[in-house]
N, C-alpha and C positions, 0 to 999 in steps of 0.2 A: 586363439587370439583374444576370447573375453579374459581369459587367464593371464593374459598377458596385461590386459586393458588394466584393469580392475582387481585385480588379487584378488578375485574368489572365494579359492580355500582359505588363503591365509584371513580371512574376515569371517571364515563359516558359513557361508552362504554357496548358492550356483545360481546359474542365470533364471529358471524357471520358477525360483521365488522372487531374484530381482524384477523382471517379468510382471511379475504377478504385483509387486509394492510399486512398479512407476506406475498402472494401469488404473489400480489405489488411489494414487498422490493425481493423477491427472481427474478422476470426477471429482474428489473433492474439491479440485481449484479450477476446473472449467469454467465455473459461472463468469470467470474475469472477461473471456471473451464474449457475452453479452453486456453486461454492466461497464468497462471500457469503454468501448466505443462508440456507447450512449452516453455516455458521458461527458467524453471529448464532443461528439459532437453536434454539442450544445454551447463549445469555444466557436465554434464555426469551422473545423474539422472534418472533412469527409468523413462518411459515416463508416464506406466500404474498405478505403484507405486506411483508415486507424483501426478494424479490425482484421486487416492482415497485417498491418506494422505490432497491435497487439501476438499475435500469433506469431511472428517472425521475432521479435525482442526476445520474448520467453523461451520458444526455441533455442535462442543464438546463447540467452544465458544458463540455460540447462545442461548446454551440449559442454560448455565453457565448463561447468560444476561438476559436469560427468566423466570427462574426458581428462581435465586438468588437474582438478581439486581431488576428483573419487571420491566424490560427498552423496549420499541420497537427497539430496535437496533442490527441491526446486525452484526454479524462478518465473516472475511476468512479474509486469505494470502492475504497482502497487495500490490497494484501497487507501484511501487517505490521501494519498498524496493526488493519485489523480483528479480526486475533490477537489484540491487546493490547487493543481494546476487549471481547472477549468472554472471554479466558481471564484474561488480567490485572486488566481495572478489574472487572467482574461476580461470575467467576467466582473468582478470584484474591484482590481488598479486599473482598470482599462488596458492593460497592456495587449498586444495580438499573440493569437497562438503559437506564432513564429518566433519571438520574444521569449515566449514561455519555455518552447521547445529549446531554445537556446539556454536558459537559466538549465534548463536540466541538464543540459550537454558540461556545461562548465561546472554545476554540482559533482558527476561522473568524474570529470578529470580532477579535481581535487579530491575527491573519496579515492582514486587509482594513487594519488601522490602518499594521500596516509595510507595508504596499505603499502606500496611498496617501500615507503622510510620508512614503516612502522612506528605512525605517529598516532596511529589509530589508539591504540592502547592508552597513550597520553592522556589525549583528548576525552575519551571514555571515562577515564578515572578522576579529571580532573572538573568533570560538571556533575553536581551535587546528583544524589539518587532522587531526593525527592522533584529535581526540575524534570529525572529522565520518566518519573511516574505520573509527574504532573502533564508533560507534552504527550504522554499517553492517551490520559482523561480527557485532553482538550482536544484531539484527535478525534476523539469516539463521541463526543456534546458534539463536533461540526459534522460530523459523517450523520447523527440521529438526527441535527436539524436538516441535513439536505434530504435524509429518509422523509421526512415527512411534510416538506415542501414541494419533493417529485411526486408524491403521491396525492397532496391536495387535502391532506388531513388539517394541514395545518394551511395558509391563507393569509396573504397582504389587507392589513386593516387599516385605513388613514387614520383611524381615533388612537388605534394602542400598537401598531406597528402588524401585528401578528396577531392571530384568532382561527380556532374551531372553524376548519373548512365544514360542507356538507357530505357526514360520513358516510350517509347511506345512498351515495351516489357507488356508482360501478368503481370506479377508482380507487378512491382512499378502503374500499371493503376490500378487494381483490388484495390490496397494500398488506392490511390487515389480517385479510387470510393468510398469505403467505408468510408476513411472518411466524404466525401459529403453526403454520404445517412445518418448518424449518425447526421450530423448539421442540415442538413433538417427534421429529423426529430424529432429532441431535440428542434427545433424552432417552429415545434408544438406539442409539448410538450408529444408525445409519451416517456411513460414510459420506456419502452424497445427498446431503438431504439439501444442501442450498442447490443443486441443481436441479432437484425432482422440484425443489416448490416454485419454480425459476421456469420452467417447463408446464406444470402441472394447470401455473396460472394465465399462462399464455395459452394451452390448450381450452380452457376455461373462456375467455377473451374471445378467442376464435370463433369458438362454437355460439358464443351471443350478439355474434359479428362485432362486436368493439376493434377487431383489429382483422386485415385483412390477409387473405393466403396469398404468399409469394414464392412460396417451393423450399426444399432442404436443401437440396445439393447445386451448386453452380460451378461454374470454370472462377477460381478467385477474382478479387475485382482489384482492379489497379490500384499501386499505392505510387504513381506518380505526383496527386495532390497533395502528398506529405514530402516525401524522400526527397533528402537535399533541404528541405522549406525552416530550417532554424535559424534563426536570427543572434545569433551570437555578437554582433557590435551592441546590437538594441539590450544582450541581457550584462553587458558589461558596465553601462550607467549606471553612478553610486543611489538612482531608486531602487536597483534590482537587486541591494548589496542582500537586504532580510529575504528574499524570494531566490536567491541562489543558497543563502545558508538555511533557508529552514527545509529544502530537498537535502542538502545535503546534510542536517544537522538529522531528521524524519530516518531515511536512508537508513544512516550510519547506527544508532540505536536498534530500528527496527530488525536488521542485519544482525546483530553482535546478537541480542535476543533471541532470535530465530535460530542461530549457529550454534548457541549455547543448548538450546532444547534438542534442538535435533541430533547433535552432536554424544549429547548425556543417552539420550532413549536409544538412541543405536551402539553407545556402546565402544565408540571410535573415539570421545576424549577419557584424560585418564582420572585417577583418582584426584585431584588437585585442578582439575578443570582444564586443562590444556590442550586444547587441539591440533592433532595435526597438518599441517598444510596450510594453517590459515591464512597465510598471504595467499596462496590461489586463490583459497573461497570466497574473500575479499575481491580478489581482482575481476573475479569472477563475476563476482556485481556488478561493480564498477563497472566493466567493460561493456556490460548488457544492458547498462543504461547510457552510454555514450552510445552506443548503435542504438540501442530503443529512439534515442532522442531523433538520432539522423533517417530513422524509418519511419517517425511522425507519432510517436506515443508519448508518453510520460515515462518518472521515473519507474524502473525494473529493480524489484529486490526479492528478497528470500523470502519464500511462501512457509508460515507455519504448517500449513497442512501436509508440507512433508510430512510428521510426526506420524500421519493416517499408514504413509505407508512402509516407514521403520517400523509401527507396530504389527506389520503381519511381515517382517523379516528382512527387508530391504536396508542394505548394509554398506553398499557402494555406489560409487558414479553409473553404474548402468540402471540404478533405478530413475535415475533424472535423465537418460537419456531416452528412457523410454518415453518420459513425460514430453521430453521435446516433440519425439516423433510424433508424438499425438496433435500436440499442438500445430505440425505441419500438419496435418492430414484434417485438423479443424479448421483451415483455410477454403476451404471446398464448401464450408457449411454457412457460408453469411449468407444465404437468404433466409435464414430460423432465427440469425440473429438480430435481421432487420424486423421479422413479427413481436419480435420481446419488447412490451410495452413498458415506459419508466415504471409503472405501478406493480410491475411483476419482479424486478430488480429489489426493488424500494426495499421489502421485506429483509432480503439479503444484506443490503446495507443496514439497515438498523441491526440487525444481528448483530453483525461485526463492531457495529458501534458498542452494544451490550458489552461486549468479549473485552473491548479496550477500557469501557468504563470500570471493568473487575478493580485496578487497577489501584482505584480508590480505596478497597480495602487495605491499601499497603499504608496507608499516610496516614503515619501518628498526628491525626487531629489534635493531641495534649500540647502537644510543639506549635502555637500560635505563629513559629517564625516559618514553621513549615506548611501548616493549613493556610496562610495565608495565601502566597507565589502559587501554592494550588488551585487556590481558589479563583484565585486570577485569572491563570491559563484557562482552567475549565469553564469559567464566566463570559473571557474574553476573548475565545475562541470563535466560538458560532455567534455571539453577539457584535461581532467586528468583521463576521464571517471569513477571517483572514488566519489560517494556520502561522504565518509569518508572522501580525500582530500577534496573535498569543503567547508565541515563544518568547519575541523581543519583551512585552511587559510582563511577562512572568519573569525572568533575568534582572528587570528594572527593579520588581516587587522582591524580590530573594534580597539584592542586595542592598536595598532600602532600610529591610524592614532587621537583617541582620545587623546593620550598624546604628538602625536606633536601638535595638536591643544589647547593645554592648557586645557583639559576636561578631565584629569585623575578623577574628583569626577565623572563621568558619567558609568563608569567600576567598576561592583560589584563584590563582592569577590571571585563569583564565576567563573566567567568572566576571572579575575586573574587566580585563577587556572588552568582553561581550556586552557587559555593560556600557562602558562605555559608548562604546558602535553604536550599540542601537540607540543610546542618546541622544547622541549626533546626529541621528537617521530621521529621529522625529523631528529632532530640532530643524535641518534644512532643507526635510522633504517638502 
């Protein structure tokens, strides 16, 4: 039957290596269900709710990759975006979570619409590389400012806005320790090392009483305070036009990325970059973020940390399907992840922040037309705290600063457009 599943042999593999790479691919990316549904539920989000809707999204879009696609790739509720769903569109526009959850529902079905016309490819090709390098950088600045505003390093100041919290309090150190135990140990190459330092410092907490014992294993807790609860009239007002496109602009990049790595490392696209199936793996997204949305999480996309477990041989969909099962059987465990304190997460997150900022080193700073739209985005990203503001005025600044420099041929039509939009969007917001 898995021979039937999955071709196997014809990929070179058998199940007890696949086995072995989804078990891989699932500790590198477990921390999502602690750091989720802290996350969310800080929107005002059940805490217990969003993380089984977390654990049930990634499941529904694993099983979707493994089953349909025959990709090793995993999925859940994305870093970044969950930020900008709870600090940006909630907490940030005022908007309610319900709102929110509806903007991602309708991102989803427009992401399912370009993958099945296959307009994905288009739209891909047709937004400059350095704005898809730039919403990278400005990704990874809003994710290190939330690191270190969860953690208390950093501090609300009425004279300068922002200021040096008190390090040497319990919090912002734990913060700080974990993220050193995560570098040290991603520098030897420990698979799991955001989980141990995710664990290590909530054992840590425990033991100086900062946080209390509540148990590991329970019967899961309902997700009737989510499921059904998206607000889809409320995300279809032209306020919500930049907070549906920048889930689904985030999405779509972080996805092709992701498909591209994992795809190359395993061996399954060919010389010339082409993959097979892509419209499943796409839809595959897709579809795990319109059910994430209606099970009360954020958007769901494709985990780079696959990569961990193509590299010890994992070659087909039953490596992701293993990853799901896991993540069912991580539904049992939220009382561990209600002890996870923000300060023990925090680390994790600025990691990933680091990883997105690399990103930097791509952008020919000699190109003023280019550092500038960069500069933007990554400026006016965490400083507008708004992932959707960054995109729109880095788009504005691209093609401003291309037609004062006499390179309006450089600005593709679609370019224009979006330009445009978001014009109009300040203009009668």
């Amino acid at each position: 039957m898995l021979e039937r599943l999955f071709s196997l042999k014809a990929l070179q593999t058998d199940a007890k290596t696949e086995v072995v790479a989804g078990l891989t691919t699932f500790i590198t990316m477990v921390y999502i269900v602690f750091v989720n549904p802290a996350m969310l539920a800080q929107a005002g989000i059940d805490h217990g709710a969003a993380f089984v809707a977390t654990c049930l999204a990634a499941a529904i879009g694993c099983f979707i990759m493994g089953f349909w696609a025959n990709y090793p790739l995993a999925l859940a509720p994305g870093m970044g975006l969950n930020a900008f769903f709870t600090y940006g569109v909630v907490l940030g526009m005022g908007h309610s979570w319900q709102t929110a959850l509806g903007a991602v529902f309708l991102s989803g079905c427009l992401f399912l619409l370009l993958s099945i016309f296959k307009i994905r490819e288009w739209v891909i090709q047709a937004i400059p590389v350095v704005l898809k390098r730039a919403i990278a950088t400005g990704i990874g600045a809003f994710l290190a400012l939330i690191a270190l505003k969860n953690s208390e390093i950093i501090v609300a100041s009425p004279a300068t806005f922002v200021q040096l919290g008190d390090i040497t309090s319990p919090g912002p150190l734990l913060a700080i320790l974990s993220f050193f135990i995560i570098t040290a140990l991603m520098y030897r190459e420990f698979k799991s090392s955001v989980l141990i330092s995710i664990l290590l410092v909530t054992v840590v907490a425990w033991s100086a009483g900062f946080v209390e014992y509540s148990g590991i294993v329970s019967v899961p807790p309902s997700i009737a305070p989510t499921f059904g609860q998206l607000d889809i009239a409320g995300a279809l007002e032209v306020t919500m036009l930049s907070v549906v496109f920048a889930f689904l602009f985030v999405d779509l990049f972080d996805t092709s990325g992701t498909l591209v790595a994992v795809t190359q490392k395993a061996g399954i696209a060919d010389e010339k970059g082409n993959m097979p199936r892509l419209g499943r793996a796409l839809s595959a997204d897709s579809t795990a973020t319109v059910a994430g949305s209606f099970l009360g999480t954020s958007t769901t996309t494709s985990y780079i940390e696959s990569v961990s477990g193509v590299s010890v041989g994992g070659r087909t969909g039953l490596t992701a399907v293993v990853v799901g099962v896991c993540f069912l059987l991580m539904m049992f465990f939220e009382p561990l992840a209600q002890m996870v304190p923000a300060y023990a997460t925090a680390g994790a997150i600025l990691y990933v922040a680091v990883l997105m900022l690399q990103n930097l080193k791509l952008v020919n700073w000699d190109d003023m037309t280019d550092a500038i739209p960069v500069s933007v985005v990554l400026l006016m990203t965490p400083l507008t705290f708004s992932i959707a503001h960054g995109i729109a005025l880095g788009f504005i600044a691209y093609t401003a600063v291309k037609l004062a420099c006499n390179r309006k041929d450089e600005i593709s039509i679609s370019v224009w457009v979006l330009t445009i939009l978001f014009i109009l969007k300040f203009a009668f917001s």
